[in-house]
PDB file of N, H, CA, C and O in Angstrom:
ATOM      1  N   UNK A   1     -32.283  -8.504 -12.615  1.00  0.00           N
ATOM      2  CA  UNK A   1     -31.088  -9.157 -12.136  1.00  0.00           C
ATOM      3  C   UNK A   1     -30.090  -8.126 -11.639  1.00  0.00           C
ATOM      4  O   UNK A   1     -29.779  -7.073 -12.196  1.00  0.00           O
ATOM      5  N   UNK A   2     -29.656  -8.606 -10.522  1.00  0.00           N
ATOM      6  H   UNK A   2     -29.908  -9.461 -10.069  1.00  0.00           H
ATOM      7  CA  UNK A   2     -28.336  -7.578  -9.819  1.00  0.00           C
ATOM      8  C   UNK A   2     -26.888  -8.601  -9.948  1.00  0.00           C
ATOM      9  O   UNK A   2     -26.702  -9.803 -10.138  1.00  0.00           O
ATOM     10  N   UNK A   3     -26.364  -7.884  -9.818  1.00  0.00           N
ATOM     11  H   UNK A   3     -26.515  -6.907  -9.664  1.00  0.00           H
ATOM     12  CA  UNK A   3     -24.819  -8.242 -10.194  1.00  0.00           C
ATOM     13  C   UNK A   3     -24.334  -8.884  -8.653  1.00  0.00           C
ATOM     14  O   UNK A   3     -23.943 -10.011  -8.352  1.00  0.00           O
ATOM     15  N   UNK A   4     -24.548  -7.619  -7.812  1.00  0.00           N
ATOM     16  H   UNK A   4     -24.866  -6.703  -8.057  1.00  0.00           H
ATOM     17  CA  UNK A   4     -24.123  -7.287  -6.470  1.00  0.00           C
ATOM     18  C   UNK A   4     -24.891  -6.651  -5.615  1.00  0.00           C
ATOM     19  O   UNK A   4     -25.838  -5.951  -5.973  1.00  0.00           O
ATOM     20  N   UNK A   5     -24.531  -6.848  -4.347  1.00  0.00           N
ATOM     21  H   UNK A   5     -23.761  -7.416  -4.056  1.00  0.00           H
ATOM     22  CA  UNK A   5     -26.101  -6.309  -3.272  1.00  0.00           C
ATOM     23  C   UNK A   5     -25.556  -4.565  -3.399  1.00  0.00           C
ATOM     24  O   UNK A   5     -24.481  -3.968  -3.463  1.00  0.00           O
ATOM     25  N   UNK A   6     -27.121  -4.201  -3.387  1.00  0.00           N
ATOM     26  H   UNK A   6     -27.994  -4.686  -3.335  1.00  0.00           H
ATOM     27  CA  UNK A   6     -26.942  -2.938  -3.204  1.00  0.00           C
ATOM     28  C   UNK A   6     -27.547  -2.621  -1.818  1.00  0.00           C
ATOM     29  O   UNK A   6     -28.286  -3.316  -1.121  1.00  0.00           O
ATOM     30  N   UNK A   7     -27.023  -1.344  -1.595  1.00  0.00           N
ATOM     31  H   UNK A   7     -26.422  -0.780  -2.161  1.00  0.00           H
ATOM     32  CA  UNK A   7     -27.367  -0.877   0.050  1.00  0.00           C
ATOM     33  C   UNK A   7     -28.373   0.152  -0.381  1.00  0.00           C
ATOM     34  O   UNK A   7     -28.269   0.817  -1.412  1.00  0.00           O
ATOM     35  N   UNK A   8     -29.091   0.210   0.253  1.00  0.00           N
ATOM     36  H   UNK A   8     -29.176  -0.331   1.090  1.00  0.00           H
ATOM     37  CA  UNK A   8     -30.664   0.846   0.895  1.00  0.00           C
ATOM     38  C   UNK A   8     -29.591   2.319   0.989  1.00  0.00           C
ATOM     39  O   UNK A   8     -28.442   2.417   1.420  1.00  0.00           O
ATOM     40  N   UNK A   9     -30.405   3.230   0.464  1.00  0.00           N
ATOM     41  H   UNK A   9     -31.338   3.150   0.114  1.00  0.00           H
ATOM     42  CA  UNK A   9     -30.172   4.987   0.644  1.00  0.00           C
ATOM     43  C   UNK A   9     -28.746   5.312   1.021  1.00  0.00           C
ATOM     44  O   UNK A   9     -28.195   5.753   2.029  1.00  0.00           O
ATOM     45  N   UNK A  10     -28.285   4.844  -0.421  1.00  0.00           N
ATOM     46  H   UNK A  10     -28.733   4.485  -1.240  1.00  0.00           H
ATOM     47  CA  UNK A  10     -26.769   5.161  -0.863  1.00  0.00           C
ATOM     48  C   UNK A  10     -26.641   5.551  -2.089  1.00  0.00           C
ATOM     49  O   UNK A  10     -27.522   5.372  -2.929  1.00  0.00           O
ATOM     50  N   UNK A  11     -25.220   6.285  -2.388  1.00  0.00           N
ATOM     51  H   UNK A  11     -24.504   6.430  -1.705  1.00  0.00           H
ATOM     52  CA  UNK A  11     -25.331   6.776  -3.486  1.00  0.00           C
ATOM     53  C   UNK A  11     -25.015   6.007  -4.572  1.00  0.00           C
ATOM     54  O   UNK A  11     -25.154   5.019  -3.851  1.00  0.00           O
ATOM     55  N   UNK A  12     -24.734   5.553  -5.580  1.00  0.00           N
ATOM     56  H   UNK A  12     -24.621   6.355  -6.165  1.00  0.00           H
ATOM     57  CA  UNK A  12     -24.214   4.926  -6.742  1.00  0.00           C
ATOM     58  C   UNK A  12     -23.794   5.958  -7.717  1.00  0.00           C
ATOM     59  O   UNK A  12     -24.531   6.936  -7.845  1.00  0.00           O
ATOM     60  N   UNK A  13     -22.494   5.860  -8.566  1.00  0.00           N
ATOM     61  H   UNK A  13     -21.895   5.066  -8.462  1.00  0.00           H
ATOM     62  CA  UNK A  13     -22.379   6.162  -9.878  1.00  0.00           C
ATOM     63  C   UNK A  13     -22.792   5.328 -11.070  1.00  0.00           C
ATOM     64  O   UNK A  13     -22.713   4.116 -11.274  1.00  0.00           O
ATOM     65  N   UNK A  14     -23.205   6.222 -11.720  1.00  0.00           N
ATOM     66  H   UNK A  14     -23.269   7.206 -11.555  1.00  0.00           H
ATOM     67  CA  UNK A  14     -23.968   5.574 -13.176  1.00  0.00           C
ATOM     68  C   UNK A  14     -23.025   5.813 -14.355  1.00  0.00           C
ATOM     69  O   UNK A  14     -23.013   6.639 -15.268  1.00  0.00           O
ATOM     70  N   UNK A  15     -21.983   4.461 -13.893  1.00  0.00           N
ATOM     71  H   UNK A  15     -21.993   3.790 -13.151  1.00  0.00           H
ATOM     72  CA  UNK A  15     -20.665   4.793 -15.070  1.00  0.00           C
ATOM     73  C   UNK A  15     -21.517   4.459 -17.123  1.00  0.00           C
ATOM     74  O   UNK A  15     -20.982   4.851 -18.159  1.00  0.00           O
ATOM     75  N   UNK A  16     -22.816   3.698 -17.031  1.00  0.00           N
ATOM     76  H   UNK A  16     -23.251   3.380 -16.189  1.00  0.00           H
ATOM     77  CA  UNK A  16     -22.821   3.730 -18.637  1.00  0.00           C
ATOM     78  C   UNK A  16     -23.798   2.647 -18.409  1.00  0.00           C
ATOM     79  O   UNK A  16     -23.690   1.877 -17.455  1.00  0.00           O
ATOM     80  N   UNK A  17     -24.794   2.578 -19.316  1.00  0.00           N
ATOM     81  H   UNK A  17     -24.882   3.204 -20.092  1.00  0.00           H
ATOM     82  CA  UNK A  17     -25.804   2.023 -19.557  1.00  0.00           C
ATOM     83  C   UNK A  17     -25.845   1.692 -21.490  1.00  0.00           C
ATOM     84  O   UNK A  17     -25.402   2.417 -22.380  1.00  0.00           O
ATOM     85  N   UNK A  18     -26.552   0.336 -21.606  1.00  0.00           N
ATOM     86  H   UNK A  18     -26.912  -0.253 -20.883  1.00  0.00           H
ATOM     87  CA  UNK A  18     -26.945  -0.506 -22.835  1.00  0.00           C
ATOM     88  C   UNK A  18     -28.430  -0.622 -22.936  1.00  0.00           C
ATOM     89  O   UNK A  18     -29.073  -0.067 -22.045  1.00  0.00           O
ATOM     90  N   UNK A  19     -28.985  -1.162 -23.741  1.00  0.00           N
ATOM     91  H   UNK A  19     -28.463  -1.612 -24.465  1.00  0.00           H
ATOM     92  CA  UNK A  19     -30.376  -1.873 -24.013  1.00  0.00           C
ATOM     93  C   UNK A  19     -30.594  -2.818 -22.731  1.00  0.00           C
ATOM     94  O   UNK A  19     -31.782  -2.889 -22.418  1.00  0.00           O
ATOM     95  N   UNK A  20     -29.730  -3.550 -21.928  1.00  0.00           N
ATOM     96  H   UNK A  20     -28.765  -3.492 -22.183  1.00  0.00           H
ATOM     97  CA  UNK A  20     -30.322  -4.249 -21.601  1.00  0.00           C
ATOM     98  C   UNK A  20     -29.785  -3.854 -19.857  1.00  0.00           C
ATOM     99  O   UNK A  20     -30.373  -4.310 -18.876  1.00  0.00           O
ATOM    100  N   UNK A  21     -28.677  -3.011 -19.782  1.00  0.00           N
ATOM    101  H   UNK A  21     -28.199  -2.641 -20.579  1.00  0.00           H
ATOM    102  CA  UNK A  21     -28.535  -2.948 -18.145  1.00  0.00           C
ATOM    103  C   UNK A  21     -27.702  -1.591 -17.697  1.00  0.00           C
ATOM    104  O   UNK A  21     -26.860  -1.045 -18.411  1.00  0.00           O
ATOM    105  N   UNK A  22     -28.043  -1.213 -16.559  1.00  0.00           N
ATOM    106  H   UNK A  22     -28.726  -1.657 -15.979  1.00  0.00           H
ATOM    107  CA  UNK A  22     -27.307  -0.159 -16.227  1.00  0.00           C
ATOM    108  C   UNK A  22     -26.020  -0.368 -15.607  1.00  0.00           C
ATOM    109  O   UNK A  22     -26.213  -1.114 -14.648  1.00  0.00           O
ATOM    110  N   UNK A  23     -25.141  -0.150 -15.672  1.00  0.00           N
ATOM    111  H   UNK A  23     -24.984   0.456 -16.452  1.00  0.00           H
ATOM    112  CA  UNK A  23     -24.018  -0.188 -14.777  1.00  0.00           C
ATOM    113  C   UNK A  23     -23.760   0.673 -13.884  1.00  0.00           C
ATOM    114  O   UNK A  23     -23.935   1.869 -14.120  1.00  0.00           O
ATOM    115  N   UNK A  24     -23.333   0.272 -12.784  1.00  0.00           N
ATOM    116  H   UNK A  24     -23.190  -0.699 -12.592  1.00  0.00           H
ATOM    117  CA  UNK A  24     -23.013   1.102 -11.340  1.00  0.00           C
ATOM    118  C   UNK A  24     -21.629   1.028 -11.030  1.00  0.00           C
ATOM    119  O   UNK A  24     -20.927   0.129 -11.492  1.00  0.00           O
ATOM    120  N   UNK A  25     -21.149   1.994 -10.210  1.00  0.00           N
ATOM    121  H   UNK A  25     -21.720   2.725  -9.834  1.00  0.00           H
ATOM    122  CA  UNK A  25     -19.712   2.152  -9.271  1.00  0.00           C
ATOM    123  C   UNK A  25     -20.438   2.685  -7.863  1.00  0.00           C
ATOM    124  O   UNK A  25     -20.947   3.752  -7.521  1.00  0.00           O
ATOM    125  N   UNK A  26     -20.232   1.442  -7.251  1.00  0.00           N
ATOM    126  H   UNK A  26     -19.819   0.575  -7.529  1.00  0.00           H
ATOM    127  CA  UNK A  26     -20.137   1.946  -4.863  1.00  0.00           C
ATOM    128  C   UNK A  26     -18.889   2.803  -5.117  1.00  0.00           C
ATOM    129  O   UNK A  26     -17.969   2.508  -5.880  1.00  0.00           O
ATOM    130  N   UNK A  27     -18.970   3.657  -4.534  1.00  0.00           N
ATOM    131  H   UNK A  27     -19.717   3.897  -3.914  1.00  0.00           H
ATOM    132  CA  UNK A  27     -17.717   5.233  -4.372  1.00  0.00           C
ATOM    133  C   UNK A  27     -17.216   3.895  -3.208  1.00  0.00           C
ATOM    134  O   UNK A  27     -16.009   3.686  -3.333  1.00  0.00           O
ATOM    135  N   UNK A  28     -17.644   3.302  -2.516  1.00  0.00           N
ATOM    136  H   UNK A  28     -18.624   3.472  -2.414  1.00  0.00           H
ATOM    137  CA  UNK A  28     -16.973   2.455  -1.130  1.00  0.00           C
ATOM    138  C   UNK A  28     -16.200   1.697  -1.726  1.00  0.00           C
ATOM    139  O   UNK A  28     -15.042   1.663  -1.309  1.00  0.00           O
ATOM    140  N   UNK A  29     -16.559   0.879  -2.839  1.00  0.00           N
ATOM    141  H   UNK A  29     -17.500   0.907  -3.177  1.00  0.00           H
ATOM    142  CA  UNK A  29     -15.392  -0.255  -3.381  1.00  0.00           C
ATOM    143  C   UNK A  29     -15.130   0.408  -5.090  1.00  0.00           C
ATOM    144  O   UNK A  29     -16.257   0.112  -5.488  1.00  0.00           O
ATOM    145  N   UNK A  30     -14.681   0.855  -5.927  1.00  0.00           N
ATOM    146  H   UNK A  30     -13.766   1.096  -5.604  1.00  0.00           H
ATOM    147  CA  UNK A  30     -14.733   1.330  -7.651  1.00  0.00           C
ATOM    148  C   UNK A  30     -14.103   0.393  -8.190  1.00  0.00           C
ATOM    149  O   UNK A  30     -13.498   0.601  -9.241  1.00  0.00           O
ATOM    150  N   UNK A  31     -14.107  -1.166  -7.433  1.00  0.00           N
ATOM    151  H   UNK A  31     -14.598  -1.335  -6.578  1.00  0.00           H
ATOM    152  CA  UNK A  31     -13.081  -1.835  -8.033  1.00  0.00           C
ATOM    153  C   UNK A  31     -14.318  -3.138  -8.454  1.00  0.00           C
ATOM    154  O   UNK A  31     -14.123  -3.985  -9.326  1.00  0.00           O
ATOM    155  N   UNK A  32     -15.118  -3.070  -7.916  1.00  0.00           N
ATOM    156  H   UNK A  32     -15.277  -2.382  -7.209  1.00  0.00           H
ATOM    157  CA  UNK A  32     -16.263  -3.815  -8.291  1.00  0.00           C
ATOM    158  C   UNK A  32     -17.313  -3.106  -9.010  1.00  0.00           C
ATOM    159  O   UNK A  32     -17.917  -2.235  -8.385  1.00  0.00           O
ATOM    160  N   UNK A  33     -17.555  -3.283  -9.938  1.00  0.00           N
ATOM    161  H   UNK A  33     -17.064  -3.991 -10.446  1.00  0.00           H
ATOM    162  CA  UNK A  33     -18.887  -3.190 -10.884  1.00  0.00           C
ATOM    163  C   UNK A  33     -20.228  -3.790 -10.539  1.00  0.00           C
ATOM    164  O   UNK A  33     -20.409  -4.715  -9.747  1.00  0.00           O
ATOM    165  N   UNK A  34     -20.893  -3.323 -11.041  1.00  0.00           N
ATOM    166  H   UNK A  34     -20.747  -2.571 -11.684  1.00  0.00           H
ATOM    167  CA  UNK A  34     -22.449  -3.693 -10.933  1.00  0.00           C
ATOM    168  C   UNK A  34     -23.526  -3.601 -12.047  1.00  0.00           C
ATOM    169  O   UNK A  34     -23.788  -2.503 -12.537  1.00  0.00           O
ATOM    170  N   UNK A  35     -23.947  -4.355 -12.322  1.00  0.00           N
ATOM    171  H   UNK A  35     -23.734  -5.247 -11.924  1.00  0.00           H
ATOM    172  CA  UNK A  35     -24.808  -4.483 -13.089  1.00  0.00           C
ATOM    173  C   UNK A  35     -26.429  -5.004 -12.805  1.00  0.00           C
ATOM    174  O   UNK A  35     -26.884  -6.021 -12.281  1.00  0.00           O
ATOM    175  N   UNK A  36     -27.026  -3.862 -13.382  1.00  0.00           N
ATOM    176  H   UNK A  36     -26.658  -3.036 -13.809  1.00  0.00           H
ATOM    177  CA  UNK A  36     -28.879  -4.329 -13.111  1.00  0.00           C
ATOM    178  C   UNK A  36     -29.581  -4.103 -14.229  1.00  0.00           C
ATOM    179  O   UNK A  36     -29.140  -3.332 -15.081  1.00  0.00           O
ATOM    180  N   UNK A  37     -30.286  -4.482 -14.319  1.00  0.00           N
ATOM    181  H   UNK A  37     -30.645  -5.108 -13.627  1.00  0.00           H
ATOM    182  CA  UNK A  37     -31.284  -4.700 -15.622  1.00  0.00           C
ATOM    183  C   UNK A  37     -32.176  -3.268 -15.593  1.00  0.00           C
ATOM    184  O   UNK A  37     -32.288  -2.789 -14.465  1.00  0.00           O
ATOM    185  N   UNK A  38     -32.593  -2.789 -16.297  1.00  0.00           N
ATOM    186  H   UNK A  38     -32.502  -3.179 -17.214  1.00  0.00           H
ATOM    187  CA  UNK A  38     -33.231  -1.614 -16.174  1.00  0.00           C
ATOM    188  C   UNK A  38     -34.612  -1.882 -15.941  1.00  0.00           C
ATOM    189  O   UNK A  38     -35.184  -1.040 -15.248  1.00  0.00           O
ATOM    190  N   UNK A  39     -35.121  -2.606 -16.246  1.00  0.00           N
ATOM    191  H   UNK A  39     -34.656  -3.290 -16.809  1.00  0.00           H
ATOM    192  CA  UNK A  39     -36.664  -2.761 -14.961  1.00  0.00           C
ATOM    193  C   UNK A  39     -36.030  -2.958 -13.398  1.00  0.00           C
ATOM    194  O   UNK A  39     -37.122  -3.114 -12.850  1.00  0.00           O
ATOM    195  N   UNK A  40     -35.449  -3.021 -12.734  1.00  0.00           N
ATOM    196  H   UNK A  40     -34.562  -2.894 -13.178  1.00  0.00           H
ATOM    197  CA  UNK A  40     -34.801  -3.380 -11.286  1.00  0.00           C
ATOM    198  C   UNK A  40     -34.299  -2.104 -11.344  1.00  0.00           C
ATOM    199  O   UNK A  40     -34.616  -1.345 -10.429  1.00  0.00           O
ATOM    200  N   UNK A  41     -33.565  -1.690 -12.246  1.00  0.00           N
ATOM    201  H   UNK A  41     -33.308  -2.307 -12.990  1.00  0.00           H
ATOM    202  CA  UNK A  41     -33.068   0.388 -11.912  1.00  0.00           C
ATOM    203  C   UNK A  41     -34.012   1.023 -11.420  1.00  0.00           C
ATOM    204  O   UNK A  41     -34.015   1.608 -10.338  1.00  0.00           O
ATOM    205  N   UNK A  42     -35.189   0.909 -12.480  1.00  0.00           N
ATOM    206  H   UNK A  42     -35.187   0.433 -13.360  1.00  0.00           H
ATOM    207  CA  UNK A  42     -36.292   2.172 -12.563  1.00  0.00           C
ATOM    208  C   UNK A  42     -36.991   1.417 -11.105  1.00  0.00           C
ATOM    209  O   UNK A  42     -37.149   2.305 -10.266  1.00  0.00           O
ATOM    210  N   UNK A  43     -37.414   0.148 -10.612  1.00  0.00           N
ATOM    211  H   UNK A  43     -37.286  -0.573 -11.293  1.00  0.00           H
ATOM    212  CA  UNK A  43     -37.602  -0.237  -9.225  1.00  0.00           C
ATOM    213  C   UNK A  43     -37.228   0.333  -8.166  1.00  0.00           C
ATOM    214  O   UNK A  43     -38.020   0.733  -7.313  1.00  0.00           O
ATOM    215  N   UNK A  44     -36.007   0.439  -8.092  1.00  0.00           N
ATOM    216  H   UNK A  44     -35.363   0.115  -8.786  1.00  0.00           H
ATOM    217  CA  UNK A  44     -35.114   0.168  -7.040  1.00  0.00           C
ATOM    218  C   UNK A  44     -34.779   2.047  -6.578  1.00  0.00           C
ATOM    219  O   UNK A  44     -34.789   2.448  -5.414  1.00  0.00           O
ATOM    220  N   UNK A  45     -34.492   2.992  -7.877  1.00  0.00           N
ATOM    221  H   UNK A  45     -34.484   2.666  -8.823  1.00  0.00           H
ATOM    222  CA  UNK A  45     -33.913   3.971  -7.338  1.00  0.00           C
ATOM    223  C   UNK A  45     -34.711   5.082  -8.307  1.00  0.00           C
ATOM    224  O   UNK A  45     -34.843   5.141  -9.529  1.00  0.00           O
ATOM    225  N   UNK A  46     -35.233   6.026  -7.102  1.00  0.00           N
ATOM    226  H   UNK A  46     -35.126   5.978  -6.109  1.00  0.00           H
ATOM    227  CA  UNK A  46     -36.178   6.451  -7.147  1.00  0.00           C
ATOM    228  C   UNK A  46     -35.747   8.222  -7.682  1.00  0.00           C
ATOM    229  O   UNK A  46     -36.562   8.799  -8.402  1.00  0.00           O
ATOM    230  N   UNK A  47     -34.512   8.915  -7.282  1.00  0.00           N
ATOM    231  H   UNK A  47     -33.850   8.446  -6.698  1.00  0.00           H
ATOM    232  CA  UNK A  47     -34.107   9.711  -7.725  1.00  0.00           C
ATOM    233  C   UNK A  47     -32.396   9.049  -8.475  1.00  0.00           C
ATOM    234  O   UNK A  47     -31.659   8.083  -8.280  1.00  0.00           O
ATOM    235  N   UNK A  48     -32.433  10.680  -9.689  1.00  0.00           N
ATOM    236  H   UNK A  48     -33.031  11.465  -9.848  1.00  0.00           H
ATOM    237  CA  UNK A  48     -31.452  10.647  -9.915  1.00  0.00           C
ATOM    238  C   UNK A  48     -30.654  11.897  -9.638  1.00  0.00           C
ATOM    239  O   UNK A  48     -31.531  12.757  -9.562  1.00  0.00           O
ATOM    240  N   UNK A  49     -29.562  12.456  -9.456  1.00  0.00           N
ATOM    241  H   UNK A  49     -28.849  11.758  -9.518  1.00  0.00           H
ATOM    242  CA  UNK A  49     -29.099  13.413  -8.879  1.00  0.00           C
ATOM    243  C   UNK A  49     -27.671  13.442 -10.128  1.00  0.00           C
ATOM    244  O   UNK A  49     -26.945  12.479 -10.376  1.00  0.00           O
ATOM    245  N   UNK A  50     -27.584  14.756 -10.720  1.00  0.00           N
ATOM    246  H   UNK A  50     -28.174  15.538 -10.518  1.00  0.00           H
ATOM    247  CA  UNK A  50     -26.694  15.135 -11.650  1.00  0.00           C
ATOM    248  C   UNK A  50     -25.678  16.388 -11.484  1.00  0.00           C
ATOM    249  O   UNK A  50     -26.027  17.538 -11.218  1.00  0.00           O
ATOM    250  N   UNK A  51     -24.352  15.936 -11.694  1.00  0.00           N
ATOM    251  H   UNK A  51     -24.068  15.002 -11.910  1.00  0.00           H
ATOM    252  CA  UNK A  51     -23.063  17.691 -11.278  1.00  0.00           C
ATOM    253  C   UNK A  51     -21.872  17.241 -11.541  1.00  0.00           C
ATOM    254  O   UNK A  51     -21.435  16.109 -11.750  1.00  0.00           O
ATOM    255  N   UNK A  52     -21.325  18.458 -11.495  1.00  0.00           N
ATOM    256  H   UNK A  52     -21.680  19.377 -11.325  1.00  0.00           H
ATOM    257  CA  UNK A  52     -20.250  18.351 -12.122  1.00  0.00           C
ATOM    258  C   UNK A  52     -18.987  18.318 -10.904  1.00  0.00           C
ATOM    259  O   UNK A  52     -18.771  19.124  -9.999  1.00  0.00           O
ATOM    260  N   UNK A  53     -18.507  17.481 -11.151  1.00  0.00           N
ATOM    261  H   UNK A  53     -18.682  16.827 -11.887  1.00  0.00           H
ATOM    262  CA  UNK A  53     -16.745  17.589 -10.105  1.00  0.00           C
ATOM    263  C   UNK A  53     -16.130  18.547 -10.506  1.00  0.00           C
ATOM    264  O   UNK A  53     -15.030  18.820 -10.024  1.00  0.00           O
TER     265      UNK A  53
END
């Protein structure tokens, strides 16, 4: 299950994850949340990319 559409070869932040879903931030909108189930994460996005601001 997705919360909200995600766009094809974009980036997402991975503000915090549970047992049952990952949560996302679009850098385009941070005012909307997202939520996906972690079988549809591990689907959907194929790298993860990690650094520091």
């Amino acid at each position: 299950m997705i919360s909200a559409k995600l766009v094809r070869n974009h980036a997402y932040t991975v503000s915090r994850s549970d047992s049952k879903y990952v949560y996302l931030i679009n850098p385009w909108d941070s005012s909307t949340k997202i939520h996906v189930d972690r079988k549809t994460f591990e689907e959907i996005f194929n790298a993860i990319d990690e650094f520091d601001l």
